[in-house]
C-alpha positions as CSV (number, residue, x, y, z in Angstrom):
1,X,-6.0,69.7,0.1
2,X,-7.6,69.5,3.7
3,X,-11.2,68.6,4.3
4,X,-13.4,69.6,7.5
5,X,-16.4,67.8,8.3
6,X,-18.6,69.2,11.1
7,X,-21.3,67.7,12.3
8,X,-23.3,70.2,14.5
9,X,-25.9,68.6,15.6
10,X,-28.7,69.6,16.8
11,X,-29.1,67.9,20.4
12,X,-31.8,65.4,20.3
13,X,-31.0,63.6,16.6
14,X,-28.8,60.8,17.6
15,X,-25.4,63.1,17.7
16,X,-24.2,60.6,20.9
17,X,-24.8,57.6,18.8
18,X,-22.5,58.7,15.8
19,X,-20.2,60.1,18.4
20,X,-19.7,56.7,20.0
21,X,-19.6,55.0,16.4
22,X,-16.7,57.2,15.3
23,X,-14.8,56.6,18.7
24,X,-15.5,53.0,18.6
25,X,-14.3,52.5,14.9
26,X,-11.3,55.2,15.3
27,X,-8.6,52.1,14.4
28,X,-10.4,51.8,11.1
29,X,-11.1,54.8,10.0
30,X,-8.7,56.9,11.1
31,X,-6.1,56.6,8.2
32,X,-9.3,57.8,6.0
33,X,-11.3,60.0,7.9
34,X,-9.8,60.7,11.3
35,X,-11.5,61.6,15.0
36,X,-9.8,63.5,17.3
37,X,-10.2,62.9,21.0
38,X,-9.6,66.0,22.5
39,X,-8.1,66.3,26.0
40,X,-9.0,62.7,26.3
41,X,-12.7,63.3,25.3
42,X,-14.5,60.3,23.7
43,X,-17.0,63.0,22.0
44,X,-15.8,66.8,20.2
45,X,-18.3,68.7,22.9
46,X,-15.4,71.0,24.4
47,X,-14.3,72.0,21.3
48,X,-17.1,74.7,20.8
49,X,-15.5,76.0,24.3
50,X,-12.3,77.3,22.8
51,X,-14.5,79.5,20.7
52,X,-17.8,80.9,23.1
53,X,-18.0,83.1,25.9
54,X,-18.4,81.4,28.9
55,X,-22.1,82.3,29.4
56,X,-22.7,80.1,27.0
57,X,-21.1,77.0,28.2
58,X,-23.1,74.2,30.1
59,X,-23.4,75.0,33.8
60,X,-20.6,72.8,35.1
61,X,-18.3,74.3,32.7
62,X,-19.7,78.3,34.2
63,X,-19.2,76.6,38.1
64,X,-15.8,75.3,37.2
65,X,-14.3,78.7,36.2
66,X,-17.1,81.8,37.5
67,X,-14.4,83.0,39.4
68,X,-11.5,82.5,37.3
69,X,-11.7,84.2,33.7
70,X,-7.7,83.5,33.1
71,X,-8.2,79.8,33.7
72,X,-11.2,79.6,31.2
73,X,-8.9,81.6,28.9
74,X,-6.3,78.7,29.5
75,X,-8.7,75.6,28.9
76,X,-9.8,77.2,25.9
77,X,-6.1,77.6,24.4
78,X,-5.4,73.7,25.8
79,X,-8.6,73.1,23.8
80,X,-7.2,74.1,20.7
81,X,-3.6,73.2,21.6
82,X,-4.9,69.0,21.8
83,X,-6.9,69.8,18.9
84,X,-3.7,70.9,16.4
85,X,-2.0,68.4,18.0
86,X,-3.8,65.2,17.7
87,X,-4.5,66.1,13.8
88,X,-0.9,66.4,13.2
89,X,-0.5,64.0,9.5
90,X,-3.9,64.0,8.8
91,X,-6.0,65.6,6.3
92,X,-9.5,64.8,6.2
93,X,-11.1,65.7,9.6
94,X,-14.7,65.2,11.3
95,X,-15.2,66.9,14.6
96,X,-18.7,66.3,16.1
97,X,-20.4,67.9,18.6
98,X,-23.8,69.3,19.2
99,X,-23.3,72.5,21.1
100,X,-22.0,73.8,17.7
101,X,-25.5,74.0,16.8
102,X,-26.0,76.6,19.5
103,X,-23.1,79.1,17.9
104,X,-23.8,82.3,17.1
105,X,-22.6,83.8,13.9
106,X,-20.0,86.1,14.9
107,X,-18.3,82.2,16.7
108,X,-19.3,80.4,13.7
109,X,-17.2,83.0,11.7
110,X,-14.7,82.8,14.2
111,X,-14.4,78.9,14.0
112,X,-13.7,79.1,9.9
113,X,-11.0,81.4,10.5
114,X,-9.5,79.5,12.7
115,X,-10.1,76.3,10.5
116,X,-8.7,78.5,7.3
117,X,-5.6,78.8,9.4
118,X,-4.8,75.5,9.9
119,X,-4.9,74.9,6.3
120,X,-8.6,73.6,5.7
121,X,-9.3,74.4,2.4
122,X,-13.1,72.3,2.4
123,X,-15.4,72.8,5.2
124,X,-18.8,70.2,5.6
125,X,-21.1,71.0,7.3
126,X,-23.8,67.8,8.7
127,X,-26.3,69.1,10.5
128,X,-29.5,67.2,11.8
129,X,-33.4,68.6,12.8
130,X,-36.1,67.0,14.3
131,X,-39.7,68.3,14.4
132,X,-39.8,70.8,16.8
133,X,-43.0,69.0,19.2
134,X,-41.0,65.6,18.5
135,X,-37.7,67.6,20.0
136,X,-39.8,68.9,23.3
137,X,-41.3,65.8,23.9
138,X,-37.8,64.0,24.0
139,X,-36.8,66.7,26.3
140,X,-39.4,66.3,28.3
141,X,-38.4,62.6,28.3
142,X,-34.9,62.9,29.8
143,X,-36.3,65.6,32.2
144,X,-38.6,62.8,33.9
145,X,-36.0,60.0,33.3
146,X,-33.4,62.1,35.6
147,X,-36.6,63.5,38.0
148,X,-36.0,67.4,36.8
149,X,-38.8,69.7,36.7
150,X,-40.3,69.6,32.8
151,X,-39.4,72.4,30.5
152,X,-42.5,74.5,29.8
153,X,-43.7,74.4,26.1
154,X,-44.1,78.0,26.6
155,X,-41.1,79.0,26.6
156,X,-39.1,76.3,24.9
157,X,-37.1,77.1,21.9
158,X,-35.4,75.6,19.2
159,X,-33.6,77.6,17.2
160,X,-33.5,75.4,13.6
161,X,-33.5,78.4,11.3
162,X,-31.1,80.7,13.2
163,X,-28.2,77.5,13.1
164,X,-29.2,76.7,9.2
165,X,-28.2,80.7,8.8
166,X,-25.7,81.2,10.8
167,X,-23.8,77.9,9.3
168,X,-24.0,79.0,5.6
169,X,-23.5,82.1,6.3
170,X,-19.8,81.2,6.1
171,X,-20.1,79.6,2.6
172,X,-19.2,76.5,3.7
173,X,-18.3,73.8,0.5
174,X,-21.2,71.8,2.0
175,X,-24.5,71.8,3.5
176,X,-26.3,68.5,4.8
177,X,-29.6,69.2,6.2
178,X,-30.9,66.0,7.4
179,X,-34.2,65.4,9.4
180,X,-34.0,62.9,12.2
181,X,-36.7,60.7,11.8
182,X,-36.8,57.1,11.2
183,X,-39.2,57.4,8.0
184,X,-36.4,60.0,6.4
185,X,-33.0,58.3,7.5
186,X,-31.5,56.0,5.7
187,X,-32.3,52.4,6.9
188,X,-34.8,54.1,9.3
189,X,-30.6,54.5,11.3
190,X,-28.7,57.9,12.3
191,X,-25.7,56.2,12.5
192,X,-26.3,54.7,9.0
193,X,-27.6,57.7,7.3
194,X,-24.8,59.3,8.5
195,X,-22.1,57.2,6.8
196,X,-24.1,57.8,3.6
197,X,-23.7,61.4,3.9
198,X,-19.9,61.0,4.5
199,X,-20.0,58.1,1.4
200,X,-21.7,60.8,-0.5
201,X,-18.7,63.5,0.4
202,X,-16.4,60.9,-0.9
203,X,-15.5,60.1,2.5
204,X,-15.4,55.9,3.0
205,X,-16.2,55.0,6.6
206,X,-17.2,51.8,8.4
207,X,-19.3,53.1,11.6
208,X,-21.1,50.7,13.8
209,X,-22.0,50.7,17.3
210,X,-21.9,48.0,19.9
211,X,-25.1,49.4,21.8
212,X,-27.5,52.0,21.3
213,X,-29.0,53.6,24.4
214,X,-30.9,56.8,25.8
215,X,-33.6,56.6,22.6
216,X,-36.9,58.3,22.8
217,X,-40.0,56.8,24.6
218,X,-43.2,56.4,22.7
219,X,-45.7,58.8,24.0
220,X,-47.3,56.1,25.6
221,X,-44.3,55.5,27.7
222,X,-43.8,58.7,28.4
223,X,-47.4,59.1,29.9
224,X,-47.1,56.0,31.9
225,X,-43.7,57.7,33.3
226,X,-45.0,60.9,33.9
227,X,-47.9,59.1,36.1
228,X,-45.6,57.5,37.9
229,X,-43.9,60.7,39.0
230,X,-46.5,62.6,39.7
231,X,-48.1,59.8,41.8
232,X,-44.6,59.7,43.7
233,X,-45.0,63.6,44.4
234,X,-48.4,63.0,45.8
235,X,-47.2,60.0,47.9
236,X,-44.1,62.6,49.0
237,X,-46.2,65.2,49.6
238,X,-48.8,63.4,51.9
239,X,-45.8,61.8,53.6
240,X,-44.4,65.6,54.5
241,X,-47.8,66.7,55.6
242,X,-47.9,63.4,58.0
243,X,-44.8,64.2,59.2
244,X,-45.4,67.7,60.0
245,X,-48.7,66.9,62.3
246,X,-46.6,64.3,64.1
């Protein structure tokens, strides 16, 4: 019997964490639970790509191959190629990535038939959701970490309901909704909470991470950064102005 488990995400809920936990603990838990790296890839992002059109792929993914339909075509069957081969011997999988929150459900059908072929018999599904305010603001965060223009609340989406449907729509053998918040996860830890999920799939695991980085500001911080940028434009903006009368 071969066992799936998928985590999906969302963005936002500690999914780069547990990635780096399951790649940095691969020697001991790879004879019970194993992680593919495919092509190389510490984290399972690309492996949504062998499965969605390429208007739905991140930008540098749409740059790399606008003009060349037969050579996405190609990465998606080397995608799937490193995949079938790296799991080669082994029976219980986790692939973890999440841009397979964002699948549609004609992919995510598309993704258990592909799975079915390859002899899965279980498919788990781990998914994580944060409040949907809580999600903008750490979006919000990253965008004035990295200087990029702020998302408008506007028109910000976040699309829990149509992933929870789309994901058991496929009658998956398991469903883990968990909601990424310190209160809720077990020891107030992502990474911990998610080896109880797996503990509680009767999947062992011994995950741990060396560092954690990139968590969410408070708002405080986040204020005192935004500030900071917006003083910077100011100061930018006067220097232009300056420079344009000299």
């Amino acid at each position: 019997m071969k066992k799936i488990i998928l985590h999906v995400g969302s963005g936002k809920t500690g999914s780069t964490s547990i990635q780096k936990a399951l790649y940095e603990c691969k020697k001991e838990n790879d004879s019970k639970l194993f992680y593919p790296t495919i092509l190389n890839h510490k984290g399972n992002q690309i492996f949504r790509f062998a499965f969605c059109d390429i208007s739905d792929t991140p930008s540098n993914i749409k740059a790399k191959f606008k003009n060349d339909p037969q050579g996405y075509t190609d990465y998606q069957k080397a995608i799937k190629e490193s995949f079938e081969e790296n799991i080669k011997g082994h029976d219980d999988i986790i692939v973890s990535s999440e841009f397979l929150f964002l699948s549609n459900n004609d992919e995510v059908a598309t993704i258990k038939a592909y799975l079915t072929n390859l002899g899965f018999t279980e498919i788990h599904v781990i998914m994580y959701l944060r409040d949907p305010a809580k999600y903008y603001l750490s979006v919000a965060q990253q965008a004035l970490k990295n200087h990029y223009k702020l998302p408008s609340p506007s028109g910000f989406r976040y699309e829990m309901l149509e992933a929870i449907n789309n994901w058991r729509s496929i009658n998956v053998a398991s469903f883990t909704l968990r909601e990424f918040d310190r209160s809720c996860l077990h020891k107030g830890d992502v990474i911990e909470d998610f080896s109880k999920s797996l503990s509680e799939l009767g999947l062992s695991s011994s995950l741990a991470i060396s560092s954690k980085s990139n968590e969410s500001m408070s708002v405080e911080g986040t204020t005192v950064l935004q500030e900071f940028h917006r003083l910077l434009s100011i100061s930018n903006y006067s220097s232009d102005i300056i420079n344009e009368k000299n």
